[in-house]
N, C-alpha and C positions, 0 to 999 in steps of 0.2 A: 481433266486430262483430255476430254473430247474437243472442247474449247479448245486450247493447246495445239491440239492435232490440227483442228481446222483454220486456227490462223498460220501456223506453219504452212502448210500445202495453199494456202491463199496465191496468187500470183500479184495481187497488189501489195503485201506484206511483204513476199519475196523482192518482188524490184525495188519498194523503200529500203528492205535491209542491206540490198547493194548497196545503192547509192550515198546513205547514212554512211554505211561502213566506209566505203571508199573515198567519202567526201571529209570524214572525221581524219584519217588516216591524214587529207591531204590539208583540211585547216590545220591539224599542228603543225606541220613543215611548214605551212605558208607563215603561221603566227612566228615562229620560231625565225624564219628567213626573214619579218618584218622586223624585227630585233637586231638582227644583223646593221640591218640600211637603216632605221634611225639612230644606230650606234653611230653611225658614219657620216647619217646627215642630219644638217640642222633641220627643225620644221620648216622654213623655206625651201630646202632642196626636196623633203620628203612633198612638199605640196606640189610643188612642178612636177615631182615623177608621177604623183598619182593624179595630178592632172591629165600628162599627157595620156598615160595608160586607157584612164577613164572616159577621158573624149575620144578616144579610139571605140569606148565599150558604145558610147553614146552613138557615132555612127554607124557600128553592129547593127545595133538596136533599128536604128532606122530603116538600114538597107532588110531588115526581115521583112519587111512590104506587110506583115499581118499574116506570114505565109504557115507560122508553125505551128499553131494547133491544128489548121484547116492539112497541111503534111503528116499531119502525126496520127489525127482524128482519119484520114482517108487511109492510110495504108492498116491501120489498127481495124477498121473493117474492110476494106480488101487489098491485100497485100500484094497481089500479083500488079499490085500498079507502084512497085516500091520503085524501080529502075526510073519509071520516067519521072514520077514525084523529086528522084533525088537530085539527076542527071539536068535536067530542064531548070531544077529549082538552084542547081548548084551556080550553072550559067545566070542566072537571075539575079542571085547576090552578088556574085562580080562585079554582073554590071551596075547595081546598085550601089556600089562600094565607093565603084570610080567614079561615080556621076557624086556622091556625096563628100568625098575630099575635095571635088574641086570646088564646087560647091562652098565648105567650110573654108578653102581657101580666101576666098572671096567677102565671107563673114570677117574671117580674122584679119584680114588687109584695114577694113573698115573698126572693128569693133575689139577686137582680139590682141590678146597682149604676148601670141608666139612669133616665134621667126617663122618663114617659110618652110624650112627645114624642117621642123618639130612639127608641124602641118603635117608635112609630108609620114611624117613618126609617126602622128596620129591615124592618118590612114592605112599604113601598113601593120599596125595595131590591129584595125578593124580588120583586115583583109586576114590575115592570118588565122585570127578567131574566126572567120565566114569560111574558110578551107573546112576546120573542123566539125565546126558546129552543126550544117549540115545532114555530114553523114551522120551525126548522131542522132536525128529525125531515126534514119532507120531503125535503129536500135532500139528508139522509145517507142515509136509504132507497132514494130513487133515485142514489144515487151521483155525486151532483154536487155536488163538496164547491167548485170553484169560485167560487160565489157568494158563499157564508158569508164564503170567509177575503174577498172585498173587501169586502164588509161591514164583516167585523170592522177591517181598514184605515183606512175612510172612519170609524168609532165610533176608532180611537185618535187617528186624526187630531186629530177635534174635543176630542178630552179633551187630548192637546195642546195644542194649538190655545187652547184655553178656561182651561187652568192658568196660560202662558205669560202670557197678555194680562190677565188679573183681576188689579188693583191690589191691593200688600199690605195696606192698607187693608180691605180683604174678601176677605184668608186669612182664612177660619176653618172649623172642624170641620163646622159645618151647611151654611156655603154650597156647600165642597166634597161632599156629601153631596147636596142640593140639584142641582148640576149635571152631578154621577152618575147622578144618575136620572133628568133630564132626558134624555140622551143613549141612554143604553138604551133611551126610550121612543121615542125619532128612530129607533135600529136595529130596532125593533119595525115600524114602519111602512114600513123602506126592504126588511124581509123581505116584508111584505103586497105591495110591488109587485111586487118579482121573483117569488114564488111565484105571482103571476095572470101573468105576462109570460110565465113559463115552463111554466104551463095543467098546474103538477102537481097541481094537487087536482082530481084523478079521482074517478070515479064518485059514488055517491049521499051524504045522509046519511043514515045510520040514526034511531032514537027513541034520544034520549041517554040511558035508564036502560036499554034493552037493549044500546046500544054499550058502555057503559060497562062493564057486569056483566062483558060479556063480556072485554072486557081488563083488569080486574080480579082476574078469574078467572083469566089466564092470568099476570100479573104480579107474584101474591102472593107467589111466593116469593122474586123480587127485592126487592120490599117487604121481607120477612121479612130479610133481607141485608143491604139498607141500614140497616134498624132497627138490626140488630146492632153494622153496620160504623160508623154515622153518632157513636157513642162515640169510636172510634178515629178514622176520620177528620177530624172537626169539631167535634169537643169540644174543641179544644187551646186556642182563647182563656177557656173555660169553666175547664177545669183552673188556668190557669196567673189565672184573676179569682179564683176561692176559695181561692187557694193562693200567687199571688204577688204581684206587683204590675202598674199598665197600661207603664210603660216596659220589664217581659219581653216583655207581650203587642205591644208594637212589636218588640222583637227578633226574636221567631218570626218575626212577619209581615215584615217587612222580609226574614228571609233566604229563607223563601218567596216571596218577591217577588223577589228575587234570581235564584232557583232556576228561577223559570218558564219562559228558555227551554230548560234539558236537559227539564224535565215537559210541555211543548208538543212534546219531538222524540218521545218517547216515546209520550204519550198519544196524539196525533195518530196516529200508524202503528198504532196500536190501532183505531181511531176509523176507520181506511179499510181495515181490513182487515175490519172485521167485517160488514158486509154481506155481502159476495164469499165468507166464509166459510160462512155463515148459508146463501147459499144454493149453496154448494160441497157442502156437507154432504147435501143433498138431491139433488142431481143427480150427483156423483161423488166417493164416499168414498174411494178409492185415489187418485184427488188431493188430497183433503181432508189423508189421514194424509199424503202424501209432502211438503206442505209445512210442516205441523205438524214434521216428525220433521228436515229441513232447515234452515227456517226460522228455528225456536226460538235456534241457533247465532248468527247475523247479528244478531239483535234483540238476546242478552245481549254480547255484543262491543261493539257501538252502544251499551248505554247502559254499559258498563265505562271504555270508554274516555271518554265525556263524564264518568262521573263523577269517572274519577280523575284530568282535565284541572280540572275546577271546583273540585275538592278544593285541588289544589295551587297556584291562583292565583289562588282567592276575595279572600284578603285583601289582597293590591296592589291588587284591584278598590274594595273597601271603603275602602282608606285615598287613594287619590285621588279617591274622588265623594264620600263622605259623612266630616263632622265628627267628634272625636273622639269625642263621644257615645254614635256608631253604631259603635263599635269593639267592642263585646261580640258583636256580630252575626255577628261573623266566624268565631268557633267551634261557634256556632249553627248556620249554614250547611254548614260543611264535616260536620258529623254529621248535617244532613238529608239532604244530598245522595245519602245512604248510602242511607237510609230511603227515601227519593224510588227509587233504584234496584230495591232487594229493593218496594216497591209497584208498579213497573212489572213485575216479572215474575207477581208474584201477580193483577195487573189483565191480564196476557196470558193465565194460566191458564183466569180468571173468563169471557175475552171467548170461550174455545177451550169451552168449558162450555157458554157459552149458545148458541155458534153448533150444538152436538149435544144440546139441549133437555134439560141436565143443573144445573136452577136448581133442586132439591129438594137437590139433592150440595152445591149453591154456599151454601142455605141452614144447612146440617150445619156446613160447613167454616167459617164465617163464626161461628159459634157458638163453635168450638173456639178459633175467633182472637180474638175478646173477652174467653174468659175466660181468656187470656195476656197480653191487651195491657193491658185497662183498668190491671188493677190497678197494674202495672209505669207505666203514664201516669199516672197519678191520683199516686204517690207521686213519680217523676221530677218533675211539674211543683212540688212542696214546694222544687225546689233551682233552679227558675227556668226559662228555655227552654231553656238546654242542659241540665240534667238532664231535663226533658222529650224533648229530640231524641234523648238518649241512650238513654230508655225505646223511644221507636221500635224504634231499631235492635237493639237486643237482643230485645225483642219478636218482632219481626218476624223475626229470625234464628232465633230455634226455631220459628215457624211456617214456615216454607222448609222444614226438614227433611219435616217430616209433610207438606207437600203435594205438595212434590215427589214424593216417593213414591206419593202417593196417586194423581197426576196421570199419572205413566205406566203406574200396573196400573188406571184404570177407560178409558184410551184403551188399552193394548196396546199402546203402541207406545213406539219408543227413539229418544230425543233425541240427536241426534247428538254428539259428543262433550260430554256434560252435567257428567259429573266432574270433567274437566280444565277445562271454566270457571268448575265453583265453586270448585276449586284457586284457581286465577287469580283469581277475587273475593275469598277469602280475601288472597291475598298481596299485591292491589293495595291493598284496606282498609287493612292495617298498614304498606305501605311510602309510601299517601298522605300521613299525617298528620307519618310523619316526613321526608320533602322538602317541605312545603311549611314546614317549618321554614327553611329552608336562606334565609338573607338573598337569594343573588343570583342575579335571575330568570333571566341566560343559564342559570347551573350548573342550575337547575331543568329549563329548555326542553331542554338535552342531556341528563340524566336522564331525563328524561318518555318524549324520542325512543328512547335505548336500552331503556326498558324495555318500550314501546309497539310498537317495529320486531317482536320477533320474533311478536308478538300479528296483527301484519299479516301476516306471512309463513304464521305457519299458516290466518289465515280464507284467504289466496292455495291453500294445498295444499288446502283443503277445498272449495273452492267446486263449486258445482254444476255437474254435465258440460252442454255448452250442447245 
């Protein structure tokens, strides 16, 4: 009961339970509204929607310059610089938005199979998501993840909401596009209230060419990172446009879409840890290591057992919501979900990096990881999304090796029983694929249980003395 007590009152506990809660709440509606629009469209039209969405998300990503750990990490130890971090930062992505659509335009003039227009789609995509996204720095610096995830509720709602009720008559690829970015620009303005309601933007603004230098300067080498990483992680509908066809690039995306809520359990308890850690690190490092070296245990078991539950019962999921169409998806999915796992542990390494101001190491390692993955990506996506998802996985399994290692001799410290769980990954990987063969779902759900039970029993002997 003590235990109990103290994870409750925890403030990292507290901001994951938001954000899980609020983000669960909004992957059913979103899975549910994807139902909707494959109802409607063929996988060629579902791949151009989530194309265009996606290469919106693709230049988000970019226009971040490397600025949001180094925003999150600064106002999470001192806060009164939240006004100018947000304000300075907010101008920053702007301009980073506009200089990266036109930019893109220029790409897809040469290489790119959009019209100008859906260019333009694709930018106003990005820009919509940089409104909000932002302010939500604040929130996660001062540790108030409750806000966000109602937000984010009240934005699936209306996307709900607005799919359900719009006549088939005006399905189509732009209007849904259209009332994407409508909506994001709603959660845009519903962040601007609560953020003045809740009086976080503290202290002054600075001169924005000296604010900016200045976190620029400290950001670059996460820039440097993403640069690297942004191949690997959001290249995959680029890959699979010069290499396959737009109904792969629905399949991908569909089983990512799928996948979203194990990557919401994951990301999220990343995403509430990392403040608390940031400034753990500064105020008491024999706490910092004792939860690092504890920790790391609970988070790989957590996502092992989500992934080898989604593994083995993706495709009864697939064959009763979506049409036969969508049936390639299915194999797609069960070998992201792998990839999705081994990136969760490499985005906990990343978040454990920055929170000990070690973004030159992150920038090395990220280097090392491109020039394993691209190539192995770049030739996978020749054989469509699953030999793309395949490239992941095996990619990303020889970078495990090396980082691991690397990750416990520049911390000093020893992962609690680290071997025996990547035993245990190893042997869940190859015994997933072959149970989720097995026709019938009891005989699966008693397999699953026997081979999950004794995985429970040992996190039980391991657990921490209260």
């Amino acid at each position: 009961m003590t235990l109990i007590k103290k994870v409750k009152e925890n403030k990292v506990f507290q901001n994951f339970s938001f954000l899980t809660i609020g983000n669960a709440v909004s992957q059913v509606l979103s899975l549910v509204t994807v139902l909707k629009i494959t109802a409607f469209f063929t996988p060629d039209d579902y791949g151009l929607f989530t194309f265009v969405t996606t290469q919106g998300l693709l230049l988000l990503a970019l226009s971040e310059l490397g600025i949001k750990q180094i925003i999150i990490r600064a106002i999470a130890r001192e806060p009164e610089r939240t006004r100018d971090l947000i304000v300075n930062g907010s101008i920053l992505r702007f301009l980073s938005v506009t200089g990266l659509t036109l930019i893109y335009l220029v790409y897809n003039h040469f290489f790119g199979t959009l019209d100008a227009f859906q260019v333009i789609l694709v930018g106003a995509c990005a820009m919509s998501h940089a409104f909000w996204n932002m302010l939500e720095y604040a929130f996660l610096g001062h540790q108030k993840m409750l806000f966000p995830s109602l937000l984010k509720i009240a934005y699936s709602i209306l996307w709900f909401t607005s799919i359900f009720i719009l006549p088939q008559a005006y399905f189509s690829v732009n209007n849904l596009i259209y009332i994407f970015i409508l909506l994001n620009g709603i959660q845009g303005v519903g962040f601007v209230f609560l953020i003045k309601k809740n009086n976080l933007l503290i202290g002054p603004t600075s001169n924005f060419f000296k604010s900016t230098k200045t976190i620029l300067n400290e950001s670059w080498p996460y820039f440097s990172v993403m640069l690297v990483m942004i191949p690997i992680q959001s290249f995959h509908n680029i890959y699979l446009e010069l290499n396959s066809t737009v109904d792969e690039i629905g399949f991908f995306n569909l089983a990512r879409r799928l996948l979203a809520p194990v990557q919401m359990v994951l990301d999220y308890a990343l995403v509430a840890a990392f403040p608390s850690l940031s400034a753990l690190w500064i105020s008491d490092k024999t706490k910092f290591y004792k939860i690092v070296s504890n920790g790391f245990q609970y988070f790989m078991i957590l996502g092992l057992t989500l992934t080898f539950i989604f593994t083995l019962f993706v495709k009864e999921a697939v064959v009763l919501l979506f049409s036969d169409a969508y049936l390639p998806a299915v194999t797609v999915t069960q070998m992201q979900v792998w990839f999705t796992f081994l990136m969760a542990v490499n985005r906990t390494i990343s978040i454990i990096f920055g929170a000990i101001n070690e973004e030159k190491l992150l920038f090395k390692l990220s280097v090392i990881n491109a020039l394993i993955s691209i190539p192995m990506l770049y030739y996978g996506s020749k054989f469509g999304a699953y030999g793309l998802s395949v490239g992941y996985v095996l990619s990303f399994a020889l970078m495990e090796i090396y980082l691991w290692i690397k990750f416990k001799k520049v911390l000093q410290v020893k992962i609690k029983n680290d071997l025996i769980l990547w035993a245990i990954t190893i042997i869940l990987f190859g015994l997933s694929f072959y149970i989720s063969e097995l026709e019938s779902i009891t005989l699966k759900i008693i397999v699953s249980i026997v081979i999950l039970s004794p995985i429970g029993v040992f996190l039980y002997q391991n657990k921490p003395k209260a």
